[in-house]
C-alpha positions as CSV (number, residue, x, y, z in Angstrom):
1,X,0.0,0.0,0.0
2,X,1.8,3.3,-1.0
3,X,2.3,5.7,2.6
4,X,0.7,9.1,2.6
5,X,4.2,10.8,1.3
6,X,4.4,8.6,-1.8
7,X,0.5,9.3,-2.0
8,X,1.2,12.9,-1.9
9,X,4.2,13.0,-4.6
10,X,1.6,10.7,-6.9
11,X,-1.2,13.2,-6.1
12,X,0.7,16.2,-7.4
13,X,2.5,14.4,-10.0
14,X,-1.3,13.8,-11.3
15,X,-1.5,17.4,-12.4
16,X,1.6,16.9,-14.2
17,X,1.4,13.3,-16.1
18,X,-1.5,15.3,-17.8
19,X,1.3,17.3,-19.5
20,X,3.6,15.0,-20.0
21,X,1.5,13.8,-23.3
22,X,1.9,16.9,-25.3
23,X,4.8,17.1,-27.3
24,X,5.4,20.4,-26.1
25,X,9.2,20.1,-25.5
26,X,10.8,22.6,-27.5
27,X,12.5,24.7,-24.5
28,X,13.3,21.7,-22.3
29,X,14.7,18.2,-22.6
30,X,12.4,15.7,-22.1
31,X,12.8,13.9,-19.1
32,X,12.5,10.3,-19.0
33,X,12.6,8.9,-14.9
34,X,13.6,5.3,-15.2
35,X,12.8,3.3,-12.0
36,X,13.6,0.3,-11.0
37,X,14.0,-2.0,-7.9
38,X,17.6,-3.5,-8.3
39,X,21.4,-2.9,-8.0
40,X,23.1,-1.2,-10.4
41,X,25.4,-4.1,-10.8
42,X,22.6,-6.5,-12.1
43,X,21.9,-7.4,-15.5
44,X,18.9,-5.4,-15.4
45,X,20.9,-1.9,-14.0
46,X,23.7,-2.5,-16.0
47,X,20.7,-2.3,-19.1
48,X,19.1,0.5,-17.4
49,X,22.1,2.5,-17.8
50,X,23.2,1.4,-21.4
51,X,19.5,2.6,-22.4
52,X,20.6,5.8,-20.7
53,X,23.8,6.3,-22.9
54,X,22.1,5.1,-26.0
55,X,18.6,7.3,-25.7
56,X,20.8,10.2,-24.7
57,X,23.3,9.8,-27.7
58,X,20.4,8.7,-30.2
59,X,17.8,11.8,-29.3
60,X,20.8,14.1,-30.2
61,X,20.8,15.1,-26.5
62,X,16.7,16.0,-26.8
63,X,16.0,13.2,-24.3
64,X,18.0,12.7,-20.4
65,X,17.2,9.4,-18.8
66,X,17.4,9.7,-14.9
67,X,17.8,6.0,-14.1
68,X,16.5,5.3,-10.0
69,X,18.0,1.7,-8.8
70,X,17.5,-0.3,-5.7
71,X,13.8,1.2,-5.0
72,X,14.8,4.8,-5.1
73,X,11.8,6.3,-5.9
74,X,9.7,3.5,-5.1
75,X,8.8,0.0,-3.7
76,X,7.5,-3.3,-6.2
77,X,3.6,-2.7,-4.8
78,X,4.4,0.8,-5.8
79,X,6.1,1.5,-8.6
80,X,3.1,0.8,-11.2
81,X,0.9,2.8,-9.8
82,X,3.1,6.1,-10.4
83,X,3.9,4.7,-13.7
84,X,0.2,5.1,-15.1
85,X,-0.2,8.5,-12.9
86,X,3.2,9.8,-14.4
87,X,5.1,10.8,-11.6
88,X,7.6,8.3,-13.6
89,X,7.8,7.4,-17.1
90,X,9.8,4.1,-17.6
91,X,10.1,1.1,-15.9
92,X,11.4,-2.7,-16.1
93,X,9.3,-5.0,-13.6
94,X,9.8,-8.4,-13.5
95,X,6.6,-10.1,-15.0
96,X,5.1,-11.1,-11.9
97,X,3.9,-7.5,-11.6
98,X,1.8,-8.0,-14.2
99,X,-1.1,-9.8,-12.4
100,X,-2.0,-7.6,-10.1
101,X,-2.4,-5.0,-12.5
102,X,-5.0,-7.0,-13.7
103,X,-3.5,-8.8,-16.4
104,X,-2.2,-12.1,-15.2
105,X,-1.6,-13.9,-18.6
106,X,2.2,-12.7,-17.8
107,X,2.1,-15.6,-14.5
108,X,2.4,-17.8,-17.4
109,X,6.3,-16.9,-17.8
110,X,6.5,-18.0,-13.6
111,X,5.0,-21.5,-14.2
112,X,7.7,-24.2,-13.1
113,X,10.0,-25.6,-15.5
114,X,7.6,-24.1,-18.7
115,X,11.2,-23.2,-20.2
116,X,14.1,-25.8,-20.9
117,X,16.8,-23.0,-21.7
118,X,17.2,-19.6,-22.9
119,X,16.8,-21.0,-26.5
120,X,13.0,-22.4,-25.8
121,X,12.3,-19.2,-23.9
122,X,13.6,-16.9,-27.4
123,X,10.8,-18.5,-29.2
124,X,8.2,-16.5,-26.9
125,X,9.8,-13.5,-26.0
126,X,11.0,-12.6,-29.3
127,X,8.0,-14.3,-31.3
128,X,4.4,-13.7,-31.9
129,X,3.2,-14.7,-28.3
130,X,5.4,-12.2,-26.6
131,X,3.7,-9.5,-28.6
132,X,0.6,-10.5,-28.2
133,X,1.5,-10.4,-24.5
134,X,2.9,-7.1,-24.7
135,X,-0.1,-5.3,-26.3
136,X,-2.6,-6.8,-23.2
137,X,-0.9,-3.7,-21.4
138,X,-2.3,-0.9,-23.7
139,X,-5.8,-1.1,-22.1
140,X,-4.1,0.2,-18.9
141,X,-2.1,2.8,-20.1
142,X,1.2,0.7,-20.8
143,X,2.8,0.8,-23.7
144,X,5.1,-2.6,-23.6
145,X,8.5,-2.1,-25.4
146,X,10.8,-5.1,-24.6
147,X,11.8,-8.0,-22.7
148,X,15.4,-8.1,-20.6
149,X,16.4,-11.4,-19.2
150,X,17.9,-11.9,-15.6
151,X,18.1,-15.7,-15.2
152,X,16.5,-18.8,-14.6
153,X,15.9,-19.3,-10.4
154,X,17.6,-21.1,-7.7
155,X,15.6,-21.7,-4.3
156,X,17.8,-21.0,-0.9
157,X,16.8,-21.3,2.9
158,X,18.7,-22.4,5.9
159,X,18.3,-26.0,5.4
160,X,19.0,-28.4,2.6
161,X,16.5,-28.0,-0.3
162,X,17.5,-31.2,-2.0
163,X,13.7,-33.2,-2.3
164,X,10.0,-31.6,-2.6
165,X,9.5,-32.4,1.3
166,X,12.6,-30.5,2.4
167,X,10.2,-27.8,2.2
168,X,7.5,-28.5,4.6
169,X,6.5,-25.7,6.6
170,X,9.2,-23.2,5.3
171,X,8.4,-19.5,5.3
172,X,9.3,-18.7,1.1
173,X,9.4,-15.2,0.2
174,X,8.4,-15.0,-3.5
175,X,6.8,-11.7,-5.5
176,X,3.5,-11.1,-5.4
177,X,2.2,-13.7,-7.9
178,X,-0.4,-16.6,-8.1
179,X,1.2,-18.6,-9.6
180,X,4.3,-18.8,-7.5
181,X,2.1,-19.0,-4.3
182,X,0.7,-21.9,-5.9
183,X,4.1,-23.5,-6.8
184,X,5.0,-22.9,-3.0
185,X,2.1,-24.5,-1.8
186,X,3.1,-27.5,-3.8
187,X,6.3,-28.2,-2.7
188,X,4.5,-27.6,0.9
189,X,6.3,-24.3,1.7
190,X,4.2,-21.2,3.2
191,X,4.5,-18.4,0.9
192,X,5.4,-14.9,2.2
193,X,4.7,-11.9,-0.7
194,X,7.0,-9.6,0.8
195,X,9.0,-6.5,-1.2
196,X,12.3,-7.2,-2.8
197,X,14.1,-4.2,-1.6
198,X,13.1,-6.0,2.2
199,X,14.2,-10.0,1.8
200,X,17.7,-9.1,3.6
201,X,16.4,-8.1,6.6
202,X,13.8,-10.6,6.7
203,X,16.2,-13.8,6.0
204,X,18.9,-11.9,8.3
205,X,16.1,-11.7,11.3
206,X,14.2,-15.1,10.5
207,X,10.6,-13.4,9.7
208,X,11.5,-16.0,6.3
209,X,13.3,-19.1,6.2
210,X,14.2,-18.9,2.4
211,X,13.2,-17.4,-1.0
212,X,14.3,-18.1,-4.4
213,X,16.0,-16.0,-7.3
214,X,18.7,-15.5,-9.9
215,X,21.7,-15.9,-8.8
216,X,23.3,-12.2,-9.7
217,X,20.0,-10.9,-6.9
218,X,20.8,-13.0,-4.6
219,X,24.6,-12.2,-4.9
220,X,23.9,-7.9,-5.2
221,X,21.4,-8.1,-2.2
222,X,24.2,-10.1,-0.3
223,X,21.4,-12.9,0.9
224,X,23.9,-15.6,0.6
225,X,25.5,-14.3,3.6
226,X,22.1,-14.9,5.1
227,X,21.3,-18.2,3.6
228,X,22.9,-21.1,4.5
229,X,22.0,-23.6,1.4
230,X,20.9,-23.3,-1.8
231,X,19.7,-25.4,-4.8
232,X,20.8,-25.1,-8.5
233,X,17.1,-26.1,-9.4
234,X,16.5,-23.8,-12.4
235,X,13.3,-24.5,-11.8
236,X,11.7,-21.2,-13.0
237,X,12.6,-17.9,-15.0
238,X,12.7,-14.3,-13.7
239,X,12.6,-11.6,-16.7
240,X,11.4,-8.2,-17.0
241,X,9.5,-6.6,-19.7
242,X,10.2,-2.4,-19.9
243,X,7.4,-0.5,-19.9
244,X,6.8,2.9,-20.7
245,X,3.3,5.8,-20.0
246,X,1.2,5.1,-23.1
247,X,0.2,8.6,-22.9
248,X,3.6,9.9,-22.7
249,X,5.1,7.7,-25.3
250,X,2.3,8.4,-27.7
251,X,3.2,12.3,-27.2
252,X,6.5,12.1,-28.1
253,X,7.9,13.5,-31.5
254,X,8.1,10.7,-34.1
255,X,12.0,11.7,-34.1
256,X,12.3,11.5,-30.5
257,X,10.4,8.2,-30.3
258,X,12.2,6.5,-33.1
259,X,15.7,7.6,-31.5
260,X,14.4,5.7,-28.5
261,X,13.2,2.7,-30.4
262,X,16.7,2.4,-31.4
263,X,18.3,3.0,-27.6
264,X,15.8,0.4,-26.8
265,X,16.3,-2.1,-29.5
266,X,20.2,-2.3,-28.6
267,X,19.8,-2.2,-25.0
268,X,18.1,-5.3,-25.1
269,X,20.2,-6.9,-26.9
270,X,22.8,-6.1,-24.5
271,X,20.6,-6.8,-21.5
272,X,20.0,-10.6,-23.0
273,X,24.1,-10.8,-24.0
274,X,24.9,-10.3,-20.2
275,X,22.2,-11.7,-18.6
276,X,23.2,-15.5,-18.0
277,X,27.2,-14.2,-17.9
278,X,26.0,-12.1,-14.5
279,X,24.3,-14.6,-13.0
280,X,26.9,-17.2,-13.5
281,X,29.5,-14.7,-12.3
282,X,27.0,-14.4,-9.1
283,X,27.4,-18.0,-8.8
284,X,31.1,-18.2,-8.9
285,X,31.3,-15.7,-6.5
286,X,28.7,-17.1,-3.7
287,X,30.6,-20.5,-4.1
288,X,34.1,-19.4,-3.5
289,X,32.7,-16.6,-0.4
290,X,31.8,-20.1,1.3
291,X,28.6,-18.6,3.2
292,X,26.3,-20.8,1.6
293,X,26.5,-24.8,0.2
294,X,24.9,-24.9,-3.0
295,X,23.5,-28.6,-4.0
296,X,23.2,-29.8,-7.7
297,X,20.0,-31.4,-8.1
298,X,20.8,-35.4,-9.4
299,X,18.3,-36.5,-12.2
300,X,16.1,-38.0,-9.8
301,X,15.9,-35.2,-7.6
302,X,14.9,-32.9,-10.5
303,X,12.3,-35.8,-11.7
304,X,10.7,-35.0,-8.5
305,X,10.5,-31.4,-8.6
306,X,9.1,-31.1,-12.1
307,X,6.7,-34.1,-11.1
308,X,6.1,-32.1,-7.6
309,X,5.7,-29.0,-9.9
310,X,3.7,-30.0,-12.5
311,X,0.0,-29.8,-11.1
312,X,0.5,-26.0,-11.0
313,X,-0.3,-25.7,-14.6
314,X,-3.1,-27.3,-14.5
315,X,-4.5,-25.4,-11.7
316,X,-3.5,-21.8,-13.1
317,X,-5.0,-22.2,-16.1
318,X,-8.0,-20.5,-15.3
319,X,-6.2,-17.8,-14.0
320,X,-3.6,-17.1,-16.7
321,X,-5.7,-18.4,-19.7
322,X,-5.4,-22.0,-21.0
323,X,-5.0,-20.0,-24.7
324,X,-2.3,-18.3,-23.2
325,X,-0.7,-21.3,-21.9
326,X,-1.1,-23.3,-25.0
327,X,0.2,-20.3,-27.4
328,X,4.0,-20.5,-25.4
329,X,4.3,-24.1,-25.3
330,X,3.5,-24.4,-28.7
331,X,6.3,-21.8,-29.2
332,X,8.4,-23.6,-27.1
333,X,7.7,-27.2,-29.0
334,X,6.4,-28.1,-25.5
């Protein structure tokens, strides 16, 4: 729930977002505030700034990005909100976010083991189902531009997470998502939605017992030195998809706009080139720091993860759309 400060900075940037549509922006550069909730460091900062060189350098100098990491500006519950009133104009949530807002066909990308490998997972971000995803935002004032990887997911906690029933009873932070409460509820875990920018504190003080995520988060928010064990389960994908106003977008000049296009375009291309490079940087780095034993699931322990898993599908289909569902595992070959 946003506090009665942030309430007050949305309230008056109301007023303002109203503006922000005309392309009216002969006198000043146009300011584009780029929020998001992670370290600079991550794949997803690192492709927060390269879009800030790139728009900057491709709008002749008509455009200055002001990029806000590590929940700056605002919080995960928060950050949409001032997205469709304005009081920011860009953002890159992951695609949990999206069902919330209202449209939850994006839980499909958090089902368990729906993607083998990046590869299978190209075939829907950069193919016809990730558009049609994409344009589901324009009915709520979000125009969708892209899709920036950050890895597939390993699951930590103070125990051994090496079989299904290793997590009976555990407290599991995840994002605020269906889907992934459903997945935590099948491995027998209690599911805690909790804000990113507060899962330190919470696995430092015990209020959670684990949580899961790319390595390179895990690594830049330092919870390995509050976890004791993790699990190299790659059992699910966390990616982002950078949004933008609709209203400001559309009000752009078509110069403007197409030099962004462009900034865009070869941001994400650099976002997806890093991506799996970070996280298995991350990984290196957690290993040799020594604070946390991370276990390689054998075949048979993955066999009954995915078999564990599995029933999630099935029971958020109603929820994310059985079309929907369908459309990327046909994309997928699945």
């Amino acid at each position: 729930m946003l506090t009665r400060r942030t309430l007050g900075a949305l309230a008056g940037a109301t007023a303002l977002a109203l503006s922000l549509a005309a392309p009216a922006f002969a006198q000043d550069k146009i300011i584009i505030k780029f929020s998001h909730v992670v370290a600079p460091d991550t794949p997803k900062g690192k492709a927060a700034a390269k879009f800030e060189e790139l728009a900057e350098a491709y709008t002749n100098g008509a455009v200055d990005v002001e990029v806000y990491p590590n929940s700056q500006l605002y919080k995960d519950k928060e950050e949409m909100e001032a997205l469709q009133l304005g009081a920011v104009q860009m953002l890159a949530p992951s695609l949990a976010k999206f069902g919330p807002l209202g449209v939850q066909d994006f839980e499909v990308f958090d089902l368990p083991y729906i993607f083998a490998d990046y590869d299978a997972l190209r075939k829907v971000t950069q193919g016809e189902a990730g558009k049609m995803l994409l344009a589901k935002l324009e009915d709520k004032g979000i125009k969708g531009l892209a899709y920036w990887d950050n890895g597939f997911k390993i699951m930590s906690a103070n125990s051994p997470l090496h079989v299904p029933d290793d997590f009976l009873g555990l407290k599991m932070r995840i994002q605020s998502s269906k889907v992934l409460e459903a997945e935590m509820q099948a491995l027998g875990a209690v599911p805690q939605v909790m804000a990113f920018s507060e899962v330190y504190q919470a696995l430092q003080t015990g209020v959670v017992d684990g949580t899961e995520n790319p390595p390179s988060n895990m690594f830049t928010q330092k919870m390995n030195e509050v976890q004791k064990h993790a699990t190299l389960s790659n059992h699910g994908y966390l990616g982002y998809a950078v949004i933008v106003n609709k209203q400001f977008w559309d009000g752009l000049p078509d110069d403007v706009r197409a030099g962004l296009e462009k900034a865009m375009s070869e941001a994400t291309d650099y976002a997806n080139s890093i991506a799996k490079e970070e996280n298995d940087k991350a990984l290196e780095a957690m290993m040799a720091a020594g604070t946390t034993e991370f276990h390689e699931l054998t075949e048979e322990e993955r066999a009954a993860w995915i078999e564990a898993l599995a029933p999630v599908h099935d029971e958020m289909a109603d929820r994310i759309g059985a079309d929907t569902i369908a459309a990327v595992k046909a994309a997928v070959g699945g």
